[in-house]
C-alpha positions in Angstrom: 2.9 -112.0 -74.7 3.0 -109.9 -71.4 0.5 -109.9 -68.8 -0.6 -106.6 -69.6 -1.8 -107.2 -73.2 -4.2 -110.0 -71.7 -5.9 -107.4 -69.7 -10.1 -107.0 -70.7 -10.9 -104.3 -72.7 -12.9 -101.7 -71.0 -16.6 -101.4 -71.4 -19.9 -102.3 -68.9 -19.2 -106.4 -69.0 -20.6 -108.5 -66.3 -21.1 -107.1 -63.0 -17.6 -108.3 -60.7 -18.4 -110.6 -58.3 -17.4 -109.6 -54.6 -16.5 -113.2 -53.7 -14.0 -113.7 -56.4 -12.5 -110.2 -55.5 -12.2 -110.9 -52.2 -10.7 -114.4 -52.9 -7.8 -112.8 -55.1 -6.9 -110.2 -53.0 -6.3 -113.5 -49.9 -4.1 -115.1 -52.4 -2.6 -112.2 -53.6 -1.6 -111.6 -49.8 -0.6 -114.8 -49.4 1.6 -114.9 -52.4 3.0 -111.7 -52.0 4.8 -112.7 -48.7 5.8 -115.9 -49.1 7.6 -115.3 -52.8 8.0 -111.5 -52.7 6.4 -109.2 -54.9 8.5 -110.6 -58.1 8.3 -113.7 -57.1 4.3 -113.9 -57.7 2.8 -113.8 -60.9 -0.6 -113.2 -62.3 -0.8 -116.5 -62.9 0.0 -118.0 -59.9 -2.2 -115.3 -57.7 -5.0 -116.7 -60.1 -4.4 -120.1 -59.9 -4.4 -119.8 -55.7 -7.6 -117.7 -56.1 -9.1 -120.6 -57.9 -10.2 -118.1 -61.0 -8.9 -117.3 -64.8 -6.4 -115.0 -65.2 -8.2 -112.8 -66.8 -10.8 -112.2 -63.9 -8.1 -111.0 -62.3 -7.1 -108.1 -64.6 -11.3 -107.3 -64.5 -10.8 -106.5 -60.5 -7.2 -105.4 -60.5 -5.8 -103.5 -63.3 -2.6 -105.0 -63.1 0.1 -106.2 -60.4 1.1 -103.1 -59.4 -2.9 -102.0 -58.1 -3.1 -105.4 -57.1 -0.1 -105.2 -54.4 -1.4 -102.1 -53.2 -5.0 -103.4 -52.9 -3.8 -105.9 -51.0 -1.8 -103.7 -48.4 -4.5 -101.8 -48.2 -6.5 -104.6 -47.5 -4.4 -106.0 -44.8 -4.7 -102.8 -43.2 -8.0 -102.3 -43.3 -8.5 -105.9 -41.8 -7.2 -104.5 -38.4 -7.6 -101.0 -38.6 -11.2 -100.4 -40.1 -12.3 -96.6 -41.7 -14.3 -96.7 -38.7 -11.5 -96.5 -36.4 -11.1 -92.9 -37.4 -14.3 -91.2 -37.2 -15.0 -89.5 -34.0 -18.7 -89.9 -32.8 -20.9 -87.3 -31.1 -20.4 -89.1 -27.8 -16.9 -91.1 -27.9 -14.0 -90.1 -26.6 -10.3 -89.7 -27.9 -9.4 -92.3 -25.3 -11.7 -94.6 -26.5 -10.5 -93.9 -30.2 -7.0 -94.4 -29.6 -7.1 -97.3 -27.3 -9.2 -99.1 -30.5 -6.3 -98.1 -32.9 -4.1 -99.0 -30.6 -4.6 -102.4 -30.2 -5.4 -102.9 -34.1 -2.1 -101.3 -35.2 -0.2 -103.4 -32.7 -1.9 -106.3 -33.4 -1.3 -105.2 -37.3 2.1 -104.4 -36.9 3.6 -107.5 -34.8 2.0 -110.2 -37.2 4.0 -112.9 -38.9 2.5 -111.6 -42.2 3.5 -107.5 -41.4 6.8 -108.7 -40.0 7.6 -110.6 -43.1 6.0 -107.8 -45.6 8.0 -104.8 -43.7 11.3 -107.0 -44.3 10.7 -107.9 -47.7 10.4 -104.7 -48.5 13.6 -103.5 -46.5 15.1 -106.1 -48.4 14.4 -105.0 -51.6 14.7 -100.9 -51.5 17.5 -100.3 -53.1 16.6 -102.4 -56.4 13.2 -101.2 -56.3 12.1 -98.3 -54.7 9.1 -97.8 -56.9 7.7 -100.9 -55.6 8.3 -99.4 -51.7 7.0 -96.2 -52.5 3.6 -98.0 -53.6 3.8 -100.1 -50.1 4.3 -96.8 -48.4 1.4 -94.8 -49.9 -1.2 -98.1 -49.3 -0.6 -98.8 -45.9 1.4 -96.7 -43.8 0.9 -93.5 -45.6 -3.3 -94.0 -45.6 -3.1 -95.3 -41.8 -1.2 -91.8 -40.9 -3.6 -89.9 -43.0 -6.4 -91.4 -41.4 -5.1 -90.8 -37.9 -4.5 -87.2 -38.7 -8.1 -87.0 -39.9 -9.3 -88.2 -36.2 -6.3 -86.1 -34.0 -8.2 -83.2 -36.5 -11.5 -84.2 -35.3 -10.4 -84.3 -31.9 -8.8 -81.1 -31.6 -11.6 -79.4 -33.1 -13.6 -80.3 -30.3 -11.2 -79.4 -27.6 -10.7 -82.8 -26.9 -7.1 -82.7 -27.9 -5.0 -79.5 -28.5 -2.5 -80.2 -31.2 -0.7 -77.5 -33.7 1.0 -80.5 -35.7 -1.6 -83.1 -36.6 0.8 -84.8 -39.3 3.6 -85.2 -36.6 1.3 -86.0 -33.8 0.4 -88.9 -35.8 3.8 -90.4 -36.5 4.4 -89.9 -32.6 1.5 -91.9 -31.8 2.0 -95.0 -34.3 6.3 -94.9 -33.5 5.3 -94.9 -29.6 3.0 -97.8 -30.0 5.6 -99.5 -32.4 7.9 -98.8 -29.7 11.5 -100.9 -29.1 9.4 -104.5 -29.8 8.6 -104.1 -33.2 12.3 -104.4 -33.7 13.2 -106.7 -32.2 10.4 -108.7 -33.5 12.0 -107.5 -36.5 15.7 -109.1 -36.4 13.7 -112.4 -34.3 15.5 -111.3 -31.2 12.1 -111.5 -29.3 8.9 -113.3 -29.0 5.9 -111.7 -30.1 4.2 -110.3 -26.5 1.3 -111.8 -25.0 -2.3 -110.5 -24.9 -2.0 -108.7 -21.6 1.2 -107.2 -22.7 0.7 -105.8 -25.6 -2.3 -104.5 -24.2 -0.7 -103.0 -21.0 1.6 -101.3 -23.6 -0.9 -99.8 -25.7 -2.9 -98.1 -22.2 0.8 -97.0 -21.3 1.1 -95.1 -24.9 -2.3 -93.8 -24.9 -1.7 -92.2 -21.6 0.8 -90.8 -22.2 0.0 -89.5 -26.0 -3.1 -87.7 -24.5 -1.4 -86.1 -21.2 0.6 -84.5 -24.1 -1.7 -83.1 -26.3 -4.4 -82.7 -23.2 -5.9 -79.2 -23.6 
């Protein structure tokens, strides 16, 4: 019997409970990186979880939404929606320096190090499965950011023709020539005044580029 044919039929049922949601998405994190996205079954996410199988399938339609839940969840964990938004009274400075640090921070954990070469690892057998890791994390985090470098531009904080590319410039400039190396384990992860030096450093000079 697949997995799939186990999945609830649909209808109102029971209203989910955030807890357990929230529980399976941790162990579906965990799982994912330690054994690889093949490597973890439904069954084994739900026994880590501490719930049935099937309450799985009622929050997560299958593995496939699951994995991508869960990226997007990582990402989310250091890079909130909020990130984005552009107050009345905040400036692009401000804004930047807060991404900043969260996708550096994001980008140069054990867990996104050993995500980012899993899936290096496994492209060429299964590109469908990088495609999905693409569009949950990176993808919505470069959306996002050309949503706020939209924002700022519109009220002359920023002048930018290219919001899309100026986006990918900011989050490759912060990613900068430690990410690989953290990468290949060629370098230790920076410390706190560091990393934070280097994101001021990009900041500076993302906004003397785009300055008005």
């Amino acid at each position: 019997m697949s997995d799939k044919s186990l999945q609830p039929s649909g209808g109102p049922g029971r209203p989910k409970d955030p807890a357990k949601r929230l529980a399976i998405l941790e162990a579906a994190k965990q799982l994912f990186m330690q054994n690889g996205y093949e490597g973890s079954s439904m069954d084994a996410i739900a026994a880590e979880a501490g719930v049935s199988k099937l309450t799985v399938y009622s929050h997560f339609t299958d593995k496939e939404t699951l994995f991508a839940c869960a990226v997007e969840s990582k990402c989310e964990e250091q890079l909130p929606p909020l990130f984005f938004e552009l107050g009345p009274n905040s400036s692009i400075e401000q804004a930047l320096l807060a991404i900043g640090r969260g996708f550096n921070a994001l980008v140069n954990s054990e867990e996104s190090l050993a995500m980012h070469r899993l899936m290096v690892a496994q492209a060429a057998q299964n590109p469908q499965l990088s495609q999905l890791f693409f569009n949950a994390g990176p993808q919505r985090v470069i959306d996002a950011m050309r949503h706020l470098l939209e924002q700022a531009s519109a009220k002359g904080q920023l002048s930018i023709d290219n919001p899309q590319h100026a986006a990918e410039h900011f989050f490759c400039l912060i990613k900068g020539g430690c990410h690989f190396r953290l990468m290949i384990g060629v370098l230790p992860p920076p410390d706190a005044q560091e990393a934070d030096e280097h994101v001021q450093e990009v900041v500076r000079l993302f906004v003397r580029a785009y300055r008005p």
